[in-house]
N, C-alpha and C positions, 0 to 999 in steps of 0.2 A: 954155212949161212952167216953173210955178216951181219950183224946185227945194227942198228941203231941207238939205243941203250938196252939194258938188261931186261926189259919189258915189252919191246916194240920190235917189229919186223921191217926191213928199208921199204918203202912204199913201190919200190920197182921190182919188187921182189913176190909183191901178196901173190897176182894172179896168179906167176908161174907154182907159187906154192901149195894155192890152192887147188892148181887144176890137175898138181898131179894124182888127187882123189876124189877130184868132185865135178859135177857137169858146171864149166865157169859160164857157156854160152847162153846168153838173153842175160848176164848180170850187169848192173850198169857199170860203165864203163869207167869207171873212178875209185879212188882208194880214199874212205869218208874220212875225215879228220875230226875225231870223235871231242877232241878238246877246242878247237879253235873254232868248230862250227856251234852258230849261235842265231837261236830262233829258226825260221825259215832260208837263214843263206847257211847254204852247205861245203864245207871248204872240201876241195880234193889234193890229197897230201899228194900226189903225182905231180899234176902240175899246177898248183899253188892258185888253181883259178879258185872262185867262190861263183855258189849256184843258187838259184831261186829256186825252193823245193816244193814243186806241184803236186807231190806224189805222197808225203805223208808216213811214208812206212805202209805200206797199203791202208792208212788212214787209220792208223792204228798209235800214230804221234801226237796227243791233245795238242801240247806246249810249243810244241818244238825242239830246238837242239838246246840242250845246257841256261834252262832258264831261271835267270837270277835266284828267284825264291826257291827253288830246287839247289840248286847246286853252290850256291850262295850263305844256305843255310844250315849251320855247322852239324845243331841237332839232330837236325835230319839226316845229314850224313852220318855221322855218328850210328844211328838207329839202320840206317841203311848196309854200311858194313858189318852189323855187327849181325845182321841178317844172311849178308851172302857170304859168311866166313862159314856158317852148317846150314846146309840144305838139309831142313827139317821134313818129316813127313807129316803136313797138314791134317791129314786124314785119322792120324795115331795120335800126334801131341799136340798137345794146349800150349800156346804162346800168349803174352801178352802184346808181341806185332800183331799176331791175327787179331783178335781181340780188340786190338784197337782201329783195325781195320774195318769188321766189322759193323762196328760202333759205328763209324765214318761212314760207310757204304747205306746203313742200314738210314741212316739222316738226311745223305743227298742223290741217294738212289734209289733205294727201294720201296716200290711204292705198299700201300697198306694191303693192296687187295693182292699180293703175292709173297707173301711171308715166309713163304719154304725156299731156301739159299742151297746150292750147291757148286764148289769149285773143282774147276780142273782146268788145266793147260794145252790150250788150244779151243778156235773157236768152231772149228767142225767137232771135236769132241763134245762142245757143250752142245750141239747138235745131237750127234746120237746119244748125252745120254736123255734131252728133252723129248729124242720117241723110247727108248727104253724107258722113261716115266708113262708116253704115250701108251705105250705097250703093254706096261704089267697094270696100267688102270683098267683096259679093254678087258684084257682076257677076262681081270678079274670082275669085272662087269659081266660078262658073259657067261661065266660058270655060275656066276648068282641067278642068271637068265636060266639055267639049266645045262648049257651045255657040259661034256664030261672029257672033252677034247679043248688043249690051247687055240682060240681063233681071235683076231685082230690084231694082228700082223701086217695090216696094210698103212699105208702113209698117203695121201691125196695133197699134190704137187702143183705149182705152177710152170708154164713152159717160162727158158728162159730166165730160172731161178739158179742161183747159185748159195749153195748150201755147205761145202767142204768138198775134200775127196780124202775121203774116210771110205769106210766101210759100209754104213749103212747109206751116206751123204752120197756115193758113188748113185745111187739110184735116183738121187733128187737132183743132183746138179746138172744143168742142158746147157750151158751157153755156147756163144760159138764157136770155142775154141774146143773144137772134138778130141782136141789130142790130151785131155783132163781126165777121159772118162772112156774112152774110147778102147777094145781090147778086155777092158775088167769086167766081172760078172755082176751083172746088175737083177733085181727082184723086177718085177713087174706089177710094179706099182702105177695106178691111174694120175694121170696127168692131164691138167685143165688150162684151155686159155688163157693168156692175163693178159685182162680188157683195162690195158694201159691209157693215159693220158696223154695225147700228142699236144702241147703246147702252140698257141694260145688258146685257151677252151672259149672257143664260142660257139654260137648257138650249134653251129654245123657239126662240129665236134662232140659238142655234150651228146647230139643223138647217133654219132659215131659210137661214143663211148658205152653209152646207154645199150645200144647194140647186142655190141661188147659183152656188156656184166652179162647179157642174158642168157646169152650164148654159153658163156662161164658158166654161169650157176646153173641152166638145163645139163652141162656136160656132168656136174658135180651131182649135182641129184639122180641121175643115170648111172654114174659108179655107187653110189650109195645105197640103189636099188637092187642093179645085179651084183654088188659085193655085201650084199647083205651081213651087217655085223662086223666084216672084216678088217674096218675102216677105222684107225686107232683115232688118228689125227686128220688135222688141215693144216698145212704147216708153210708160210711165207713170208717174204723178207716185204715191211709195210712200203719201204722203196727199195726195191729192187736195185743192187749193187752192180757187177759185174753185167748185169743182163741189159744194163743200157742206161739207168738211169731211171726208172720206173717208175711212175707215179701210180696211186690208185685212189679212187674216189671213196669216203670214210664210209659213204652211204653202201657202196659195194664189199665194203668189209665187213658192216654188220649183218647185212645178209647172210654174206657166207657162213659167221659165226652161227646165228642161228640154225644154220640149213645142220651146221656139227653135231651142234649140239641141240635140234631134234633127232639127227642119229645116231649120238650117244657117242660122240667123237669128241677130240678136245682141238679148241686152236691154238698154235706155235707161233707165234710171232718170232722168226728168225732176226734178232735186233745187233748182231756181232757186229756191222758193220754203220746201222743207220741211228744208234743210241750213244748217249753222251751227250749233250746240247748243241749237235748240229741243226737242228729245228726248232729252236726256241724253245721243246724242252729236254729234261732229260733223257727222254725216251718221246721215238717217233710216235709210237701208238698213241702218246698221250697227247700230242698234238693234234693226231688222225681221233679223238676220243671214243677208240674202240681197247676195251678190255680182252688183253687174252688169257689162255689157259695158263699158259706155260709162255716163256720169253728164256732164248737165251742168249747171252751177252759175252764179248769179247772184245778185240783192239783195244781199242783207246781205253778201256776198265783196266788193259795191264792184264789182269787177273782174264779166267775166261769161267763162263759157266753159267745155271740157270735158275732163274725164279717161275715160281709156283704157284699159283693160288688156293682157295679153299673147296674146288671145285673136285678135287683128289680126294677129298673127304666121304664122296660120297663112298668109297670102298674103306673096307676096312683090310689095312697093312700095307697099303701103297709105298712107295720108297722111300716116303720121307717117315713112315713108321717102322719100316723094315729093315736093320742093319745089315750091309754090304749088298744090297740089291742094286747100289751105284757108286763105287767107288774107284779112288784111282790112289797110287803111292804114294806121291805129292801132294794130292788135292789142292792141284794151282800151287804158284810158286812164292815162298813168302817173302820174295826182293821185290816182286812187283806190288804184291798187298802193302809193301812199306811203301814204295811208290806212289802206288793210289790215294793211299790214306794222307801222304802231303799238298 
């Protein structure tokens, strides 16, 4: 393999290298040029074009490529190598990067009414483990009810939702690309309409919509009835990602919140994709000004993972009281917690 210098591969060279281990087909067709690209134009070291980048990193790039105060900034480099030279395991040892990430997170992200933090890498992770919090509050809700058997074990979904493809996430995620989900074992979990916003809302619309919600929430209060108890969570993305672009109206969200939480369910605000200040605020729900249970977060955080509120309280030993009820090796990776925190 000739090389380019002692760190680089010739750019005529990646695909065939990579594809002698890996599926290369549907990757884009370019070889990124991790140094000369800057902001939104993307250079491709193949052929020396530069490109207008629509796409984000699956919208998972706040800044962009290589931007000044980033990479500009000595200390922060500094701070940033001296990170990715040991992959620490977050979850075991105390840093003062975490710590100060933290700190940082905790002042332009997180809001007061979810104060319980947990990291991990990747954002369908921070998924499952936002129902495994779902989960172990149910049950234990339910054994205080009497029961003497684990029960609420269910998740209540929107169509059209895209959640991961994980393990638990396999059963939530529908979009239309069947080939995601398609062949794997899926739970049979109830799944509700989503009485989307077709732009421009006028009057015709709104009672389209209206329709819609009702539709929705009769379907939601019928699994709630015949799955009596079983029902952990409500769990959806406030605009819907991959499933079209999805709007929903704030007034149909608090419905449904309430509809949960008369039956003893919590709501998930899936926020990995529509959080970070692409709506003017940090987080979508705060704009929609509906409060969830639980919210988990990824992309653009760097970091991935979920906040909590005080609403877990009502049991006693929930996860955020229980050590290793949710953990991972890493817990999230501490190059992008230096990241974030710049």
């Amino acid at each position: 393999m000739e090389a380019v210098s002692p760190n680089s591969v010739h750019p005529q060279q990646v695909k065939e290298l990579l594809s002698e281990h890996i599926l290369t087909k549907g990757m884009m067709p370019m070889v990124l040029d991790m140094e000369a690209s800057q902001g939104v134009r993307l250079r491709d070291k193949k052929s020396g074009r530069t490109l207008i980048d629509l796409f984000g990193f699956y919208a998972s790039n706040p800044l962009g490529m290589n931007h000044p105060k980033m990479s500009g900034h000595e200390p922060f480099m500094e701070r940033l190598m001296d990170a990715a030279l040991n992959k620490v395991t977050n979850s075991d040892v105390m840093t003062g990067h975490m710590a100060r990430f933290v700190d940082t997170f905790d002042r332009v992200g997180i809001p007061d009414d979810l104060p319980y933090t947990f990291f991990i890498s990747g954002g369908a992770l921070a998924v499952e483990n936002a129902l495994k919090t779902a989960f172990d509050w149910k049950v234990r809700k339910n054994h205080a009810k009497g029961y003497r058997r684990d029960v609420g074990h269910q998740v209540l979904h929107l169509d059209q939702a895209f959640h991961g493809r994980t393990g638990y996430t396999m059963s939530l995620t529908n979009t239309a690309d069947s080939r995601k989900t398609m062949y794997f074992p899926k739970f049979d979990w109830p799944r509700i309409t989503n009485p989307k916003v077709h732009f421009p809302l006028d009057d015709a619309e709104a009672d389209r919509v209206a329709a819609e919600e009702e539709t929705a929430l009769a379907q939601a209060k019928r699994y709630f009835h015949e799955r009596e108890d079983q029902i952990a969570a409500v769990i959806l993305e406030p605009i819907q990602g991959e499933g079209g672009d999805n709007h929903f109206r704030p007034s149909f969200l608090k419905r449904l919140k309430n509809l949960a939480h008369e039956n003893d369910a919590l709501l998930v605000f899936d926020e990995v994709q529509s959080g970070v200040g692409i709506t003017g605020e940090f987080w979508a729900h705060q704009a929609l000004g509906v409060r969830p249970d639980i919210l988990a977060f990824g992309k653009k955080t760097q970091v991935c993972g979920i906040l909590a509120g005080r609403k877990l309280d009502e049991v006693d030993g929930h996860v955020f009281e229980t050590p290793s009820r949710i953990n991972s090796t890493w817990g999230g990776n501490i190059v992008d917690m230096v990241r974030f925190d710049r």
